[in-house]
N, C-alpha and C positions, 0 to 999 in steps of 0.2 A: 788523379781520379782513381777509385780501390775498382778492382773487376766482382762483380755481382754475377756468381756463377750458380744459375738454378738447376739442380739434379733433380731431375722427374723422378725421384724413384717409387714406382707403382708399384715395387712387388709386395707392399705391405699393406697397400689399402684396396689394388683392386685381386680380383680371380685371376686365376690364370685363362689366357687367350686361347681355345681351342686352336691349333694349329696344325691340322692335318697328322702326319708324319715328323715333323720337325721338331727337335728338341730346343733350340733356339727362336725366339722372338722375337726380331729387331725392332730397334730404334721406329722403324716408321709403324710396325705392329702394335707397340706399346701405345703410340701418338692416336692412331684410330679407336684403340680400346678404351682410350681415353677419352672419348669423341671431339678429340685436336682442340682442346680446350688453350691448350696454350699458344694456338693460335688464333682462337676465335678474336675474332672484329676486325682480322689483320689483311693490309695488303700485302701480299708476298712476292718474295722471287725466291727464285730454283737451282742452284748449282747441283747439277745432274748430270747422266748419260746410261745407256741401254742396263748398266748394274743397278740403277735406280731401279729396285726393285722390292716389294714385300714376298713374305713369305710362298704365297702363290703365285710368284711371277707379275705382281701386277706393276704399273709403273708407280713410281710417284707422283709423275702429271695427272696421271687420271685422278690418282688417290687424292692430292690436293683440289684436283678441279670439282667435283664433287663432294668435297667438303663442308658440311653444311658450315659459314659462318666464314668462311674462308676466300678470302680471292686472290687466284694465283694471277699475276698481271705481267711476270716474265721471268724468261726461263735465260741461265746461264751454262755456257759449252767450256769444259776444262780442256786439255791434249788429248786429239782423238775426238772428240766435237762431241756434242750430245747426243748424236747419233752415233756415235762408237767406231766412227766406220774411217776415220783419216789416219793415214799412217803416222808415224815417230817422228815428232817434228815439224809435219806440217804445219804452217800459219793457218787459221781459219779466219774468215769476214763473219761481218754480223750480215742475219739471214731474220725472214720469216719466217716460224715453225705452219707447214702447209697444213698439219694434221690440225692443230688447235688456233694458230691465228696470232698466238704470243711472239714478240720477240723476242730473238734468240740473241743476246748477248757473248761477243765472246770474250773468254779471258785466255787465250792462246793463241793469239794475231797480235794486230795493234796496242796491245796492252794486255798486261799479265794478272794485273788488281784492278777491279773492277772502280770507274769511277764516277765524281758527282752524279753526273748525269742519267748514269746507267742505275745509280741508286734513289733516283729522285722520286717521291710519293710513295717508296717501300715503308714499311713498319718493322718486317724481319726479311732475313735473307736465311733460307732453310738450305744445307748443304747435305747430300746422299748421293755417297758418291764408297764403293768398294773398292776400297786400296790393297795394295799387297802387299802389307808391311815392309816395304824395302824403302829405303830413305829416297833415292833416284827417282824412284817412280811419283811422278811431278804432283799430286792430285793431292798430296800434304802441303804443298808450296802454294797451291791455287787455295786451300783451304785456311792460311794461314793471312794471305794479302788479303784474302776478303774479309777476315776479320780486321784486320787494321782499317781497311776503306769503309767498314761499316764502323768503326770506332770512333772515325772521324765525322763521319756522316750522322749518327746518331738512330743509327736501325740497328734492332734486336738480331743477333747472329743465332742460328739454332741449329744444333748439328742430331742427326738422328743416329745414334751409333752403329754399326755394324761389326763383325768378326773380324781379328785380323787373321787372316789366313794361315799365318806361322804361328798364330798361337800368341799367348801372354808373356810367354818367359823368354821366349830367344831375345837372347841382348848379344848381338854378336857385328863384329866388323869395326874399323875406324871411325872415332868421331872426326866431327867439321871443325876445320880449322875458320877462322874467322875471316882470313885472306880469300878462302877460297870456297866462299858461300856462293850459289847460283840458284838460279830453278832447279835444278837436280840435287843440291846439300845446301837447303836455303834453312835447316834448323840444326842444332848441333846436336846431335843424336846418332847413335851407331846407325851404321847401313841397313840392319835388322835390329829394329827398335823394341819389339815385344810391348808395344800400345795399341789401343782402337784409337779410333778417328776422334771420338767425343774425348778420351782421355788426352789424348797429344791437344790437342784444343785447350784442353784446360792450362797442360805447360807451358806454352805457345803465351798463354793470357798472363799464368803466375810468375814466367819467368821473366818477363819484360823484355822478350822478343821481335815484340812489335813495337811499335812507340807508342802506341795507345790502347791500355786494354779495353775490348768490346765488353757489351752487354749482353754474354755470352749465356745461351738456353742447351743444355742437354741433354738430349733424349735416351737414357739408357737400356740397353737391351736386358731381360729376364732370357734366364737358365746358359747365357753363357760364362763357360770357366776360361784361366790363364789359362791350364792345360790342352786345351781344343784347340785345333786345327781346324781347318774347313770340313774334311770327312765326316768329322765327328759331329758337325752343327746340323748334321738331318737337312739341311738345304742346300734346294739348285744353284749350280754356279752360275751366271749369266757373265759371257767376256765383258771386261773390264776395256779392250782394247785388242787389235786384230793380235797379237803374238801373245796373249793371256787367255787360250779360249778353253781353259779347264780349270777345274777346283785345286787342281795339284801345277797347275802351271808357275803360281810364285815361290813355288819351293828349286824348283827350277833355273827360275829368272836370278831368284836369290845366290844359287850355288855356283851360275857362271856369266851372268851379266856384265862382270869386270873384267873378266877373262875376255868375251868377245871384244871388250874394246880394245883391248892389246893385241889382240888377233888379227884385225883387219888389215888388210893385204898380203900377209902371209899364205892365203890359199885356207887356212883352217875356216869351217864355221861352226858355231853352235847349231846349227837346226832351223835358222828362222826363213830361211828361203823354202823352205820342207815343211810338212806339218807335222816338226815334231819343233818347235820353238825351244829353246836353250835345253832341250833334252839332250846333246850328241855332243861329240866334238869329232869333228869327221875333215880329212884333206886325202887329197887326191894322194900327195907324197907318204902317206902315216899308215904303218904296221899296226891293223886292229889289233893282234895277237901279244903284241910286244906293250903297244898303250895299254892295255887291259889288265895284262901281268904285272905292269909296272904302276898302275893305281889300285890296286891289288896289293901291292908289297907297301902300302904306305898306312893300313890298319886303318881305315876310316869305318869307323861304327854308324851302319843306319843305312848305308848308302853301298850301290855294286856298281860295276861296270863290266859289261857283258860287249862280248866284240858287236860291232855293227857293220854294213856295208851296204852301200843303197846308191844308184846310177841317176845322175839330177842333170838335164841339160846335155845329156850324152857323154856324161864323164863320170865316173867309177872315181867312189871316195869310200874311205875305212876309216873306220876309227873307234869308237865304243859307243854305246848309250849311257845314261847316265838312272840307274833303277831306285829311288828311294825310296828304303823298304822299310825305314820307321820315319817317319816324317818329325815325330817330334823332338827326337834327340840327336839327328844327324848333323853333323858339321857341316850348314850348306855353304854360309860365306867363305869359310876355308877354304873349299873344296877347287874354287877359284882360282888359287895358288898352286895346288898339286897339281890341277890340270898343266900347269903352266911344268912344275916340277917334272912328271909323269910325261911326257909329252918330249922335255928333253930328253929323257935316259930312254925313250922309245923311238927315237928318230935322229939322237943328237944335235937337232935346231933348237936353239933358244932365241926363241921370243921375240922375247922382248930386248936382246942386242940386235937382232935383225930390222925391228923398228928403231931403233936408234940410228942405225948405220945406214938405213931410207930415211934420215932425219924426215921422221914422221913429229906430228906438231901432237903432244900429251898435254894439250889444256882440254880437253874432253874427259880423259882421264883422271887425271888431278880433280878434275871437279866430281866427277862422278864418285871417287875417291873420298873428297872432301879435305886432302892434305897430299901434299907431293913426297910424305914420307916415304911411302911405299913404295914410291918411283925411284926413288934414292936408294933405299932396301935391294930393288931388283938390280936396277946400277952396278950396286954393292957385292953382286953373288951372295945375297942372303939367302938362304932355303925357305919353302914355303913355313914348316915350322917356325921356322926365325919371325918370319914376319906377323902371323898368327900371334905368337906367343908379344909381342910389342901394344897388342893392342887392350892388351888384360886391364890396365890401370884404367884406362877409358871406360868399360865395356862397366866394372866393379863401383866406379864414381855416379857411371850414370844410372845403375841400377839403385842406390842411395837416394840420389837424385830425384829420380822419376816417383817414388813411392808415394808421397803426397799425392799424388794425382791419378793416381787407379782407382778404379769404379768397380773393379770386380776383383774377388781375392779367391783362391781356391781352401778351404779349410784347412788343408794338409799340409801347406805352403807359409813359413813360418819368418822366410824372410826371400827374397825377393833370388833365384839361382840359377845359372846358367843352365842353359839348354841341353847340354850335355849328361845332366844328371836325371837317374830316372824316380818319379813321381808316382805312391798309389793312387788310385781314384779318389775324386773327390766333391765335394759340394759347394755349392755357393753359400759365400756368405756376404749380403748386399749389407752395404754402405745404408746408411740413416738417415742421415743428417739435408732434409730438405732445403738447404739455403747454408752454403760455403763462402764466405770470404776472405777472399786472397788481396794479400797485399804485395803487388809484383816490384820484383826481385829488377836492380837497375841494369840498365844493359848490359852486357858482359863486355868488359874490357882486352880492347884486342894486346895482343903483347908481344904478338910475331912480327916480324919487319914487314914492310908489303912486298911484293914479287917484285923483282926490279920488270918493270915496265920498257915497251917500247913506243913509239907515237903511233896513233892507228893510221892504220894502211887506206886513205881517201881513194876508192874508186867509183866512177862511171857506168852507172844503166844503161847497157846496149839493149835495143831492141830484143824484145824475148827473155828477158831475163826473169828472173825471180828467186825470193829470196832463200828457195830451197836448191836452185842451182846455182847460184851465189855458195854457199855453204857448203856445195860439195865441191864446188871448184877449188873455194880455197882452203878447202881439209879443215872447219870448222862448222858448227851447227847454227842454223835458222834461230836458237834461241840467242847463241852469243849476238849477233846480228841485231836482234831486237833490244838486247838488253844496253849495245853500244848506240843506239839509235833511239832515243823513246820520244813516244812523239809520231816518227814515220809510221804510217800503213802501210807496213810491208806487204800489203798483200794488191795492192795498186800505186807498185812500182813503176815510174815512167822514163823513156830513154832520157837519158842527158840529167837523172837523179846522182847526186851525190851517196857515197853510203860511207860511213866509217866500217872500219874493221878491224874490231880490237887482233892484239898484238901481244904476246907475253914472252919475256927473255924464259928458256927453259935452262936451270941451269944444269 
């Protein structure tokens, strides 16, 4: 079956959307100006949460539920619930929304792709949901099984596009190796992908990603460029999730996210216990003066680190902040690695041999990763440069790769170039072509050996347990848990339950 991919594109037949202050019009902006035509007759569902928002803040429940022509009949919770409000991780149950009376479906508890039944009497399943272009950040993954489950099912998938926060062009960080796909690297794409939502959907369908392309609608934004950032798009940020709760937060997330996971027990954190989330890298043991000089002497463009020192829980920790002062040409995935570089020659502990020598368990990593090259690399006493400069061939393929399936081109921009390079102003130039068909690309053939494997670890529900203490007991996360268990409701776990618990030799 060919994927039937309809590009809304408005900006030639209707006006432009008076939009307050904002230079941007999203995806669900566009849908209203258009009076949701492409959903009239339809019953709907929702994959949402509190960033489900239009230009004015308003949600997208309300904006569906008042929809003339429209009936929204249930709403879906990605990580972090539809209320925005559950930590990293946590499993959610399916609930009633008290406010409107829909169910709330989840797709991060008992199951990750939405299925038959949860699809049953839909027409489309509408997805608006603000990512942060980081590949980790799961709401690509949720966005990606619901099209497959709705491909199967035979409902119209509709994605309302939004900004990506980083912008169009960053193409930066490790692609996914195919052993080590999960929720967090469940498509093969750099860690900073330089896509929207509605475009990665399109790759997802063209590249035969899933096993069955959907019947995929997308809803494209007017007056956004590759070039933009969030700043630049005139509109509020609304948190994404508790540790994203600024516009400049996934530039952030982006620049040491990988570094926190090699950090842990070390005593280092990034910031997320504080309200400065991945902004710091601060430890009780660490010389601000010395850290700061020493990423400092490493010439990173775009980005400073200025000493920090702040008292959390009755303990005095030092270390830098982290100031990005051009957001769109700063090396943020790198910066990840220097931290790591920076951080020895300021304190003499390295790392990441000290987790090694707590044989800490790096299937977190790896996957977050998306390949345990890097893990090898660090092993190796490779330098942050080292390992940066490894990922070029990935970074140059996939930007090749991706360009069929951009929705938005800046003028100036003549062929698709790393982030690093600086860009003049520019203008939009939309796409035409009302009705694209793609003939998807057959699955990608793995060619890596698989991870030699151990048997999983069968343990026993003691009374009080759950599968988030479960997870932290044994140095893995609540997703691995669900993904070795499908099927269980982890979220009414009962004593004397069996659980698997996946197991990987690290070599």
């Amino acid at each position: 079956m060919q994927a039937l991919i309809r590009l809304i594109l408005l900006v030639a037949v209707l006006p432009l959307v008076p939009v307050a202050s904002a230079q941007v019009q999203l995806g669900s902006d566009v849908l209203a100006a258009n009076g949701f035509r492409e959903l009239q007759g339809k019953r709907v569902g929702l994959i949402t949460n509190p960033s489900g928002v239009n230009h004015s803040g308003e949600s997208t429940i309300d904006l569906l539920r008042r929809a003339p022509g429209v009936k929204l009949v249930a709403l879906f919770g990605p990580e972090h619930g539809v209320y925005g409000d559950v930590k990293a991780g946590e499993l959610i149950g399916e609930r009633t929304d008290k406010r409107t009376g829909l169910p709330v479906h989840s797709l991060y508890g008992a199951t990750r792709k939405p299925t038959p039944a949860m699809l049953r009497g839909l027409d489309a399943l509408v997805y608006d949901l603000q990512d942060t272009g980081v590949r980790s950040y799961t709401f690509i993954s949720t966005m990606g099984l619901a099209m497959e489950a709705c491909a199967e099912a035979g409902v119209e998938f509709c994605v309302l596009d939004r900004p990506n926060p980083l912008g169009g062009e960053r193409v930066e960080g490790p692609m996914v190796e195919n052993k080590f796909r999960s929720f967090v690297g469940q498509w093969n794409i750099p860690y900073a992908y330089g896509m929207t939502c509605g475009e990665l959907a399109q790759m997802i369908n063209g590249e035969g990603w899933i096993r069955k392309p959907c019947r995929l609608t997308v809803i494209p934004m007017n007056g956004w460029r590759r070039s933009m950032v969030w700043r630049d798009t005139g509109l509020r940020w609304t948190p994404t999730s508790p540790n994203v709760p600024r516009g400049d937060s996934p530039l952030y997330y982006a620049a040491t996210g990988l570094f926190g996971e090699l950090a842990g027990g070390s005593g280092a954190s990034v910031g997320t216990k504080l309200k400065r989330p991945f902004e710091c890298v601060i430890a009780p043991w660490l010389d601000a003066a010395r850290m700061s000089a020493a990423m400092k002497g490493f010439g990173l463009g775009g980005v400073s680190f200025p000493t920090f020192s702040v008292t959390h829980e009755g303990q005095r920790l030092h270390g830098v902040l982290l100031k990005v002062n051009d957001p769109v040409h700063a090396p943020l995935v790198a910066i990840n690695f220097y931290l790591l570089d920076g951080l020895e020659q300021a304190s003499g502990r390295d790392l990441f041999a000290e987790a090694v020598k707590r044989k800490r368990n790096f299937q977190m990593f790896d996957k977050v990763s998306g390949t345990d090259d890097i893990r090898r690399q660090l092993k190796a006493g490779k330098s942050a440069a080292e390992v940066v400069e490894s990922w070029t061939p990935g970074e140059e393929a996939f930007r090749r790769r991706r360009q069929k399936y951009l929705l938005y081109t800046d003028l100036a921009l003549t062929k698709a170039a790393p982030a690093n390079e600086s860009k003049p102003p520019a203008t939009v130039e939309p796409k035409s072509a009302p009705v694209v068909e793609i003939r998807p690309a057959p699955p990608p053939i793995a060619t890596d050996s698989a991870p030699q494997s151990l048997p999983p670890l069968i343990i026993t529900v003691s009374n009080g347990d759950s599968a988030a203490k479960i997870a932290q007991d044994l140095g893995i996360s609540a997703s691995d848990i669900a993904e070795a268990n499908p099927g269980v409701n982890l979220n009414r776990l009962k004593a004397g339950q069996k659980l698997k618990i996946p197991r990987t030799q690290v070599k």
